[in-house]
Structure formats: C-alpha cells, structure tokens
KOLGU-4560 file (N, C-alpha, C; in nm, 3 decimals, padded with zeros to 5 digits):
<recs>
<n_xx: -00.988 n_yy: -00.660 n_zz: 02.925 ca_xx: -00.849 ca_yy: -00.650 ca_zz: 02.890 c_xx: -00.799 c_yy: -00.507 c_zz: 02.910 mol: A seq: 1 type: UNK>
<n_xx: -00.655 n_yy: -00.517 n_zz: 02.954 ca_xx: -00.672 ca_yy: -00.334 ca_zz: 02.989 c_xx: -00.575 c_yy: -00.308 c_zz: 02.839 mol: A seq: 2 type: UNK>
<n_xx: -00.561 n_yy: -00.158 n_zz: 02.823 ca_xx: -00.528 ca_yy: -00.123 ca_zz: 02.710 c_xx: -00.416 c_yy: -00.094 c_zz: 02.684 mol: A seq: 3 type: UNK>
<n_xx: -00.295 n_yy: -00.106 n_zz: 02.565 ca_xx: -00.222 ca_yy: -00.069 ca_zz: 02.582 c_xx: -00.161 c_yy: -00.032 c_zz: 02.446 mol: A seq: 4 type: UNK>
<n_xx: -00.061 n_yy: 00.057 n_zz: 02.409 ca_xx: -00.080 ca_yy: 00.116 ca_zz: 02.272 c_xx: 00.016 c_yy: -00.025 c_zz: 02.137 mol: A seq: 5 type: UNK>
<n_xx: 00.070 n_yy: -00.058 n_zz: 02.262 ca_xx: 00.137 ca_yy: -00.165 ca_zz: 02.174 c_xx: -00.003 c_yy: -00.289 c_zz: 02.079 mol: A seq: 6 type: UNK>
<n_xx: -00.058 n_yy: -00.271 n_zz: 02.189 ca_xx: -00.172 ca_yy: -00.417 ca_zz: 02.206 c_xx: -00.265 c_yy: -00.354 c_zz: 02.081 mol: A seq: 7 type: UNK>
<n_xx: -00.280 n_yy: -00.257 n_zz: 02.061 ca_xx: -00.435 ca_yy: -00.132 ca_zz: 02.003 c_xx: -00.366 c_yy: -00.115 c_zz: 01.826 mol: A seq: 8 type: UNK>
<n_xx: -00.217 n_yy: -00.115 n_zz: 01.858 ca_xx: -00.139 ca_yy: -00.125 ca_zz: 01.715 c_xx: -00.109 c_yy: -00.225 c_zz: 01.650 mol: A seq: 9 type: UNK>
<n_xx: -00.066 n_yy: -00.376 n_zz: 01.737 ca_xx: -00.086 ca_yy: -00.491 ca_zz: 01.682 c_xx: -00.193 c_yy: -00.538 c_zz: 01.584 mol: A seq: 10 type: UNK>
<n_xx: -00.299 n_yy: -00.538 n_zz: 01.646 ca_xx: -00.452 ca_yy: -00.542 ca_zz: 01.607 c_xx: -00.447 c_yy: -00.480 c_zz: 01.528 mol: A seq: 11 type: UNK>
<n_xx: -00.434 n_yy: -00.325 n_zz: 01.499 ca_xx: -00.453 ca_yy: -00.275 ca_zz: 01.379 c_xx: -00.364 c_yy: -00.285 c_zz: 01.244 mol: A seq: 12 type: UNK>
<n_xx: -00.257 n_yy: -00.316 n_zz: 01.284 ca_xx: -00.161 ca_yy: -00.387 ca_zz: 01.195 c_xx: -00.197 c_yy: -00.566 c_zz: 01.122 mol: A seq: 13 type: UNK>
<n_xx: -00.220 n_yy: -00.567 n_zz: 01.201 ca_xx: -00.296 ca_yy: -00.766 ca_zz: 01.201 c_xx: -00.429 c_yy: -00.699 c_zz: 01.120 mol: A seq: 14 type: UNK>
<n_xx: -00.495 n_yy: -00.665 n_zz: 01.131 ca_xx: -00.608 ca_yy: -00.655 ca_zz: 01.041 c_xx: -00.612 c_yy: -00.571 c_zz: 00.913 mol: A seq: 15 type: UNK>
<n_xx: -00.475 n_yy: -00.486 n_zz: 00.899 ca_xx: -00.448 ca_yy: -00.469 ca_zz: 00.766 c_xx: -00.364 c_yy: -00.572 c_zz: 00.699 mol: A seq: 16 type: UNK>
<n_xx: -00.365 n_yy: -00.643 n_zz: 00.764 ca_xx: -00.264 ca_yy: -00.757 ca_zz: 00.664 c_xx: -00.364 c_yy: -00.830 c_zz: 00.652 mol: A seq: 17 type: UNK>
<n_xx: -00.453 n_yy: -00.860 n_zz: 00.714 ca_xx: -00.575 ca_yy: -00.952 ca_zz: 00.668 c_xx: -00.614 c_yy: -00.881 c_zz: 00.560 mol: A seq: 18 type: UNK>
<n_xx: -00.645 n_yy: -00.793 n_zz: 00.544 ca_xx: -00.710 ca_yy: -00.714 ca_zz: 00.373 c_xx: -00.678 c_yy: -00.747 c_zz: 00.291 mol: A seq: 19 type: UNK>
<n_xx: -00.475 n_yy: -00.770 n_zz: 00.318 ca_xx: -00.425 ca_yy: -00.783 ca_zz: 00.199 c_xx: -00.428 c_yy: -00.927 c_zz: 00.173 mol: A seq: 20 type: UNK>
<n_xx: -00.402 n_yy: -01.011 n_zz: 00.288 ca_xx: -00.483 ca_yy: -01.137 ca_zz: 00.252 c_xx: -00.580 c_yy: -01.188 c_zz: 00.167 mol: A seq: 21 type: UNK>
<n_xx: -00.684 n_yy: -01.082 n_zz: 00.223 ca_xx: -00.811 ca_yy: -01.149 ca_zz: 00.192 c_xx: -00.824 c_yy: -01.114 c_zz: -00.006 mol: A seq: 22 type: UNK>
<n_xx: -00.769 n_yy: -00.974 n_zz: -00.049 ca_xx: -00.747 ca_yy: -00.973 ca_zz: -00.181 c_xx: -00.668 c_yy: -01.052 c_zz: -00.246 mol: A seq: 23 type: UNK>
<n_xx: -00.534 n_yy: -01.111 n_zz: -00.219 ca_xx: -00.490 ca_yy: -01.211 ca_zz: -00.281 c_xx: -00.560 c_yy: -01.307 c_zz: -00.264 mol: A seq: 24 type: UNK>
<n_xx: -00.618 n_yy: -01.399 n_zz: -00.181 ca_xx: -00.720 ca_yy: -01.497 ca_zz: -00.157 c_xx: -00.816 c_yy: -01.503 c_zz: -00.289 mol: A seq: 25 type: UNK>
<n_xx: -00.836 n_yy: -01.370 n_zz: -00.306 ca_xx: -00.980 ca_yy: -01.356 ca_zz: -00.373 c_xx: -00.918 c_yy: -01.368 c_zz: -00.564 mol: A seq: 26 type: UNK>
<n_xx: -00.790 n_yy: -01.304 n_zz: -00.547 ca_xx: -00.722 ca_yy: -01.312 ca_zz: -00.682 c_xx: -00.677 c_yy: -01.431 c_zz: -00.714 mol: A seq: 27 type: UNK>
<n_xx: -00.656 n_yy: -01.509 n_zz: -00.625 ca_xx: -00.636 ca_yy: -01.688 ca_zz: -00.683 c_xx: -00.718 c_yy: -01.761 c_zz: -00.726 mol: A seq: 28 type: UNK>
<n_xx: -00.874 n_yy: -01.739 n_zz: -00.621 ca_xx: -00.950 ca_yy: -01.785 ca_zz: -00.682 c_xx: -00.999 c_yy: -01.774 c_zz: -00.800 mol: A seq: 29 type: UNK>
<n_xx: -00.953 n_yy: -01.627 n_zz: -00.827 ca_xx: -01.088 ca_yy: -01.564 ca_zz: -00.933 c_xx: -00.916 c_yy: -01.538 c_zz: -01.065 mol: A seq: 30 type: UNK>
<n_xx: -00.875 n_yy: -01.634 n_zz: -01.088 ca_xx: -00.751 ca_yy: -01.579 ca_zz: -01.221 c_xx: -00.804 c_yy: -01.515 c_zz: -01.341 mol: A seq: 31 type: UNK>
<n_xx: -00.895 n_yy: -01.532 n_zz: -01.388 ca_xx: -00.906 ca_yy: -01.478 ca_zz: -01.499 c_xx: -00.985 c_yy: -01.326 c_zz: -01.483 mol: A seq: 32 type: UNK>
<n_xx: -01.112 n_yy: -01.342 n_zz: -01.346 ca_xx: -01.137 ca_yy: -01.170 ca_zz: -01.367 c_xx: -01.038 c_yy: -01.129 c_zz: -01.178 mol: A seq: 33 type: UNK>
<n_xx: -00.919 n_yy: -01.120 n_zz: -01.166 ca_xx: -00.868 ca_yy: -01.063 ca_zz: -01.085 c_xx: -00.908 c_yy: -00.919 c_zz: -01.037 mol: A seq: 34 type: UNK>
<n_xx: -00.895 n_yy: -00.864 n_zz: -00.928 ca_xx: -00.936 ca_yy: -00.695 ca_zz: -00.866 c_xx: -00.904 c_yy: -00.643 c_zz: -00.946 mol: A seq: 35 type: UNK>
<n_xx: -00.963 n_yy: -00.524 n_zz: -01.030 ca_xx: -00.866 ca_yy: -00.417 ca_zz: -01.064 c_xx: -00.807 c_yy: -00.307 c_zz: -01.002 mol: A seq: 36 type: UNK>
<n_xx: -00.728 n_yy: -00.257 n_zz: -00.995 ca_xx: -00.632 ca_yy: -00.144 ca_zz: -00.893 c_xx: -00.773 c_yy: -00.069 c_zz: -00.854 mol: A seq: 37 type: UNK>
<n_xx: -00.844 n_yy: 00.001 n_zz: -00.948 ca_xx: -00.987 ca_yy: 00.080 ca_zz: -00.828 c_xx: -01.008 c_yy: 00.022 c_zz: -00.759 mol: A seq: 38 type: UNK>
<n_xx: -01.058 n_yy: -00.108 n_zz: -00.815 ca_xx: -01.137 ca_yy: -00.203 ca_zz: -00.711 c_xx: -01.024 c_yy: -00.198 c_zz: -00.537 mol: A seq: 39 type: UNK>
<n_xx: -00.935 n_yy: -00.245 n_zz: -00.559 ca_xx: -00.842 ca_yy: -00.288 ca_zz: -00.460 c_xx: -00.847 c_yy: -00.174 c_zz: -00.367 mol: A seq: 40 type: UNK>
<n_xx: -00.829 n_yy: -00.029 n_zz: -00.408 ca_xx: -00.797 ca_yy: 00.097 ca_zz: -00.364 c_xx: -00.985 c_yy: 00.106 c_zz: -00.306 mol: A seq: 41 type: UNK>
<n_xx: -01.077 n_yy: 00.090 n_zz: -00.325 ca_xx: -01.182 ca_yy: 00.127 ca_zz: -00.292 c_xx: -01.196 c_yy: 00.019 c_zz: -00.156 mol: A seq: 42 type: UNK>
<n_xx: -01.186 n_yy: -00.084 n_zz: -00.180 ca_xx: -01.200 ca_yy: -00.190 ca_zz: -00.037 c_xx: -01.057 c_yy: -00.213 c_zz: 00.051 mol: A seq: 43 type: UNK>
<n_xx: -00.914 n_yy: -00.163 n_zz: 00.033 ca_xx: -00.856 ca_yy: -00.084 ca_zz: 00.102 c_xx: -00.862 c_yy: 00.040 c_zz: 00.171 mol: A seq: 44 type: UNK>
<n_xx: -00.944 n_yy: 00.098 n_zz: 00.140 ca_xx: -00.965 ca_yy: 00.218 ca_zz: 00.191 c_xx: -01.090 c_yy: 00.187 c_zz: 00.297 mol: A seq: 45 type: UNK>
<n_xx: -01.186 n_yy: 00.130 n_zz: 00.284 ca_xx: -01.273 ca_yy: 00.101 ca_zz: 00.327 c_xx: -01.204 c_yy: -00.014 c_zz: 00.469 mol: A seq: 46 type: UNK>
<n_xx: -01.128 n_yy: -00.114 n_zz: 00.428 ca_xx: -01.096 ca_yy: -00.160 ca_zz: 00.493 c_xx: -01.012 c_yy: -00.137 c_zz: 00.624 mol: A seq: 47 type: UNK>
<n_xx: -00.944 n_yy: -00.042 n_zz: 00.590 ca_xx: -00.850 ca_yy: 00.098 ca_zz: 00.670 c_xx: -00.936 c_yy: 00.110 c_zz: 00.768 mol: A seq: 48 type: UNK>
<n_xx: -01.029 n_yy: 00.171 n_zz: 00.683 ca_xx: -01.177 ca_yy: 00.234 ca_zz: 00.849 c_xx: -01.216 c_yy: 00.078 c_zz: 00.926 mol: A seq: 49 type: UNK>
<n_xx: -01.261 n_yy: 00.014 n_zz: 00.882 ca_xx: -01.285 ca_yy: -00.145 ca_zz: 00.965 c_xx: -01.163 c_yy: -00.189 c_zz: 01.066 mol: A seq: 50 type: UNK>
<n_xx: -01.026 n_yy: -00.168 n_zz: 01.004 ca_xx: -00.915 ca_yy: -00.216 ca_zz: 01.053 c_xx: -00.892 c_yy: -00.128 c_zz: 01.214 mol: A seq: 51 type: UNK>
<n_xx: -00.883 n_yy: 00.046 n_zz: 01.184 ca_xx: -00.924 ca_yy: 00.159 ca_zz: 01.279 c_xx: -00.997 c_yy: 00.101 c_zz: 01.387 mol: A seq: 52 type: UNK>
<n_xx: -01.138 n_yy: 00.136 n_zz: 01.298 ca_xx: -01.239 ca_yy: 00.078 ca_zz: 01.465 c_xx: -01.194 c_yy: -00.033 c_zz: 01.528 mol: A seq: 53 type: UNK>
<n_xx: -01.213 n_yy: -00.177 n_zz: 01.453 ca_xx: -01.128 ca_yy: -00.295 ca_zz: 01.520 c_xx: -01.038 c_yy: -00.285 c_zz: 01.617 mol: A seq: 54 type: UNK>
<n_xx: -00.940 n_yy: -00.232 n_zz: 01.508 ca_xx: -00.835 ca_yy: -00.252 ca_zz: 01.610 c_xx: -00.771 c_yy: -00.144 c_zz: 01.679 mol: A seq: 55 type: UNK>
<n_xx: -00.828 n_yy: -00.007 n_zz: 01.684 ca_xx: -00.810 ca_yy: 00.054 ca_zz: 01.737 c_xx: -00.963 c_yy: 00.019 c_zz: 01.916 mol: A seq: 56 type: UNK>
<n_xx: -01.038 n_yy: 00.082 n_zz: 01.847 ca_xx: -01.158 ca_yy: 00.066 ca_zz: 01.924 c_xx: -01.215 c_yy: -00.069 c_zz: 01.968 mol: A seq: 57 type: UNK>
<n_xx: -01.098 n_yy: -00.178 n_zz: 01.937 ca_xx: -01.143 ca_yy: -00.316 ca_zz: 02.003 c_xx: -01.176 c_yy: -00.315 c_zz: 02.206 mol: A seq: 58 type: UNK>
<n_xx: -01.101 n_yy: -00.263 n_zz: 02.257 ca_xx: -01.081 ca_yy: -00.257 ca_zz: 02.352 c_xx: -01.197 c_yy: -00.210 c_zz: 02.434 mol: A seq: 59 type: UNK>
<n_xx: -01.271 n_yy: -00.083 n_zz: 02.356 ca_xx: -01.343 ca_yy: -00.025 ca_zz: 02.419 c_xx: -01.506 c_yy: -00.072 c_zz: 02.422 mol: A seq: 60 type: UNK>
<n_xx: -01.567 n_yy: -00.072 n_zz: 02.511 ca_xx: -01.675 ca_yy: -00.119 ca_zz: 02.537 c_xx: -01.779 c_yy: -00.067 c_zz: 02.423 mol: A seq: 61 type: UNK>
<n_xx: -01.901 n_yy: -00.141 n_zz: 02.424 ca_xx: -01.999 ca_yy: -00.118 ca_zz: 02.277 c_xx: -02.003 c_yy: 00.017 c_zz: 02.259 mol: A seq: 62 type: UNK>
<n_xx: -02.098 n_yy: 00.112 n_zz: 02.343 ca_xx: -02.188 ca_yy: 00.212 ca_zz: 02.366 c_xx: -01.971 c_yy: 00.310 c_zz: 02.308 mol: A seq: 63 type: UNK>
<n_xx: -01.872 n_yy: 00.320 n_zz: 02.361 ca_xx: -01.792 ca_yy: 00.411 ca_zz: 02.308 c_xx: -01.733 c_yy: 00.296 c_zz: 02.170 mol: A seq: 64 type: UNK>
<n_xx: -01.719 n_yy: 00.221 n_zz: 02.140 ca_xx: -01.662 ca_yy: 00.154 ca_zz: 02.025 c_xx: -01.761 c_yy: 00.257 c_zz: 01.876 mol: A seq: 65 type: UNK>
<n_xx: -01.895 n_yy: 00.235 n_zz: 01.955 ca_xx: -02.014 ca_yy: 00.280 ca_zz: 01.840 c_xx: -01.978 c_yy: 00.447 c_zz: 01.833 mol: A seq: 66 type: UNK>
<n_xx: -01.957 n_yy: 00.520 n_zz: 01.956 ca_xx: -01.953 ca_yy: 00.677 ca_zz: 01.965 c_xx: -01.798 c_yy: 00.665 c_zz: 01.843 mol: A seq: 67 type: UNK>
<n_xx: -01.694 n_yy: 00.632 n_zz: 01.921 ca_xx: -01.575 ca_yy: 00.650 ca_zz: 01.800 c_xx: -01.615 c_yy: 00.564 c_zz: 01.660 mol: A seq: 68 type: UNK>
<n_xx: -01.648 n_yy: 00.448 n_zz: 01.634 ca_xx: -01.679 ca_yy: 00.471 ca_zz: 01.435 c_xx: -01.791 c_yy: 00.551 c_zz: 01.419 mol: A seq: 69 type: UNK>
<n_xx: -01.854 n_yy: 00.605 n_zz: 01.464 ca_xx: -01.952 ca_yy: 00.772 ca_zz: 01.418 c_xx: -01.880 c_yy: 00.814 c_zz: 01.408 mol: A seq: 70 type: UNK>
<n_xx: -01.758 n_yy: 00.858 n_zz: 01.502 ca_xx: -01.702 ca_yy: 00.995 ca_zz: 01.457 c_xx: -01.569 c_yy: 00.976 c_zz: 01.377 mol: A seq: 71 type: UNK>
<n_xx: -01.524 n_yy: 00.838 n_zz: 01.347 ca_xx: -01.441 ca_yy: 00.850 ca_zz: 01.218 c_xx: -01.513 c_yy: 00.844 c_zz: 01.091 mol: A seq: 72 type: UNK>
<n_xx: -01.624 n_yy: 00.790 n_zz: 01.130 ca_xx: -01.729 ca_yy: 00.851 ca_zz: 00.995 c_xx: -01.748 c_yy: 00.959 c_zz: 00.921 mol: A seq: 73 type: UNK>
<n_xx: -01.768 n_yy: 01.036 n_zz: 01.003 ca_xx: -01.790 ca_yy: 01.169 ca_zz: 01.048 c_xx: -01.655 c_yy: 01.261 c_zz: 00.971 mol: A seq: 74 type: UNK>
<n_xx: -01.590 n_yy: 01.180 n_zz: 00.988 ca_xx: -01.385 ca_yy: 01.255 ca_zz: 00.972 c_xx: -01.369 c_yy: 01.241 c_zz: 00.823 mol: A seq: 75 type: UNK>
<n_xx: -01.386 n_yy: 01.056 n_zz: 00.833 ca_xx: -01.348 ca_yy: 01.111 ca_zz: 00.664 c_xx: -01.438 c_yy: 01.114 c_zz: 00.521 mol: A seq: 76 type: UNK>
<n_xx: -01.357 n_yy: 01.133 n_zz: 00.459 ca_xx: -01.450 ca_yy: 01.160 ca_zz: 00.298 c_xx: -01.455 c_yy: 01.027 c_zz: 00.231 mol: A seq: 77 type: UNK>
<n_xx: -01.441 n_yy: 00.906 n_zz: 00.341 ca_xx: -01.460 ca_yy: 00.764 ca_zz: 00.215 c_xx: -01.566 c_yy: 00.742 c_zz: 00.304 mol: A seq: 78 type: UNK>
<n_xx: -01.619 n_yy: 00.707 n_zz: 00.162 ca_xx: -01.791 ca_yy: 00.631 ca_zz: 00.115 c_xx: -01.820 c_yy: 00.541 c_zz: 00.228 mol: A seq: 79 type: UNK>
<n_xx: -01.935 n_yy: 00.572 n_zz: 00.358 ca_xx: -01.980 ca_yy: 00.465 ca_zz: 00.425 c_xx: -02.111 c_yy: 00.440 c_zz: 00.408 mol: A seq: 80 type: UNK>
<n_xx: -02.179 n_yy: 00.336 n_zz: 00.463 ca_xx: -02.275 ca_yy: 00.356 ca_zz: 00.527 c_xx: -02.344 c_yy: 00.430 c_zz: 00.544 mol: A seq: 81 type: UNK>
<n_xx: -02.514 n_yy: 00.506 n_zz: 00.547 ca_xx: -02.547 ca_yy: 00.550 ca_zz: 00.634 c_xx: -02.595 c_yy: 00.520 c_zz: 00.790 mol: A seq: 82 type: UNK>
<n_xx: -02.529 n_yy: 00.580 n_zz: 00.824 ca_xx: -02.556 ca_yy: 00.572 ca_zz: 00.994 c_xx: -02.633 c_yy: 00.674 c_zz: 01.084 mol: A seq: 83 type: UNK>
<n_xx: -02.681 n_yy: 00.656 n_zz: 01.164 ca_xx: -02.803 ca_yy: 00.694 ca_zz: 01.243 c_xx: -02.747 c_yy: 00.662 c_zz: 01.400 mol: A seq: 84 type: UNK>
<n_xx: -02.901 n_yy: 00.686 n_zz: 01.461 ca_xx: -02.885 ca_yy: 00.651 ca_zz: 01.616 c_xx: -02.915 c_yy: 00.534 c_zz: 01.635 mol: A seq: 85 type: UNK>
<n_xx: -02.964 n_yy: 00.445 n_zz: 01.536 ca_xx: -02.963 ca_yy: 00.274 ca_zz: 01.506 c_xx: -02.878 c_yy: 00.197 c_zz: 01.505 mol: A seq: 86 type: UNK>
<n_xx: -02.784 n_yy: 00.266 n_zz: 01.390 ca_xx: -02.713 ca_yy: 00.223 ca_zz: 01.314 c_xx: -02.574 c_yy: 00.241 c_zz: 01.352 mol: A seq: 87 type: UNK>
<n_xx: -02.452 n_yy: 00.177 n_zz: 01.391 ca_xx: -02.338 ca_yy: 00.249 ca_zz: 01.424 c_xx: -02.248 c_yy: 00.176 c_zz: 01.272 mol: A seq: 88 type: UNK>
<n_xx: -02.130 n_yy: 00.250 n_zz: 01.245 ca_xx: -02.051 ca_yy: 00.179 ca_zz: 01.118 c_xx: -02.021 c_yy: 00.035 c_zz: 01.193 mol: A seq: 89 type: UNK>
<n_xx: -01.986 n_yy: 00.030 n_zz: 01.341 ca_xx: -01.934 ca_yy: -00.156 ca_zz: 01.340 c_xx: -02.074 c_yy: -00.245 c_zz: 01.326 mol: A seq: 90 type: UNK>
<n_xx: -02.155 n_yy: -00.183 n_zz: 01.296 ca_xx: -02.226 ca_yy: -00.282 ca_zz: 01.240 c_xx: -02.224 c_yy: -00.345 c_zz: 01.124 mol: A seq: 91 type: UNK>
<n_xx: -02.158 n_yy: -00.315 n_zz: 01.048 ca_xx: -02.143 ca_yy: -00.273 ca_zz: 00.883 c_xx: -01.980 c_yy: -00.378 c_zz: 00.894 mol: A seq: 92 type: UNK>
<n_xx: -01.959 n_yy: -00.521 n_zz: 00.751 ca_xx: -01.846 ca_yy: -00.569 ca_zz: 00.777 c_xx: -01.806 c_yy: -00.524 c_zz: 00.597 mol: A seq: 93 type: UNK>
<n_xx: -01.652 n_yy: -00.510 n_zz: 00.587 ca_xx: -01.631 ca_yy: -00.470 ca_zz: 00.436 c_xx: -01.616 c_yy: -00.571 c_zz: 00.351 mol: A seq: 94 type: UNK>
<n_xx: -01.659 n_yy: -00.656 n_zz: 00.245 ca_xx: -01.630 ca_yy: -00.725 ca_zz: 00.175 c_xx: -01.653 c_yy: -00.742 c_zz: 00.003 mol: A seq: 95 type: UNK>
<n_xx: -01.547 n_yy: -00.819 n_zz: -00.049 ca_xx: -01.506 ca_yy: -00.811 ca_zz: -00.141 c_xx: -01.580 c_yy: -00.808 c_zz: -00.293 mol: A seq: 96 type: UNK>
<n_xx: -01.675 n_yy: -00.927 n_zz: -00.227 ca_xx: -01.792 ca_yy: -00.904 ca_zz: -00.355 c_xx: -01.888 c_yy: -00.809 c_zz: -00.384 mol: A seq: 97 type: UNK>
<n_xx: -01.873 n_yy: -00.676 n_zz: -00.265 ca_xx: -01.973 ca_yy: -00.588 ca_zz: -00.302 c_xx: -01.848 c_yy: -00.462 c_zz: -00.255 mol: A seq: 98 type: UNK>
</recs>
C-alpha cells in the first residue's frame, strides 16, 4: 500500500477510538467494579503508544515498523515492556485486564 498522511492519520485516529471503545465495553460489562480514572489514564496512555506504532508505522515493513516502536520507546517516559534485539514493543498488545 503506498503511504499517505491522510491514510497514516485515519488509522491512528480509528485506533484511538477503539480504546475508548474498548473501555466502555469493559465498563458495561463490569457495572459494579467499573475502571477507575488511574486505571483508564494508565491503558490510555499505553494505548496512545499501540495506536502510534499501528497506525502510524502500519505501513511500514517489519524490520522498520520494529526500528520505529524501539525508538518511541526509547522517547517516552510511559511504562513499557522490556525490549531487546528479540523483542520489539509490536510484539507486545495493550489490554485491559492487566
């Protein structure tokens, strides 16, 4: 697919609305112990970086998809993974029960 900034922002827009999806999803099921605001703010944030690589770095082939989430790893100060020359963050998916 060739790339284009519209196409790279969609995606990343579309997969932050899935987050917020996926927490209301999780708050219907669960009515009585619902997210609490940390909670929400900790797997939003987390989810941000997933949403990034996705849908930013969807486009790009494995070997650079893996080089760019190292180096937004690398960038910011929220809690990942450790990663290695094994290990890249898209290996790693964010979810709710942990």
């Amino acid at each position: 697919m060739e790339f284009t900034l519209i196409r790279c922002l969609e995606a990343f827009f579309a997969l932050l609305r899935k987050g917020i999806e996926n927490i209301l999803e999780f708050n219907e099921g669960q009515p009585d112990f619902p997210l609490n605001p940390s909670q929400i703010e900790s797997y939003m944030t987390k989810w941000l970086l997933f949403s990034a690589i996705w849908g930013i770095g969807g486009s790009m082939n494995l070997a650079t998809r893996s080089e760019f989430s190292n180096s937004i790893a690398d960038f910011t100060d929220i809690k990942t993974p450790a990663i290695g020359q094994t290990m890249a963050l898209i290996d790693y998916e964010v979810g709710l029960s942990d």
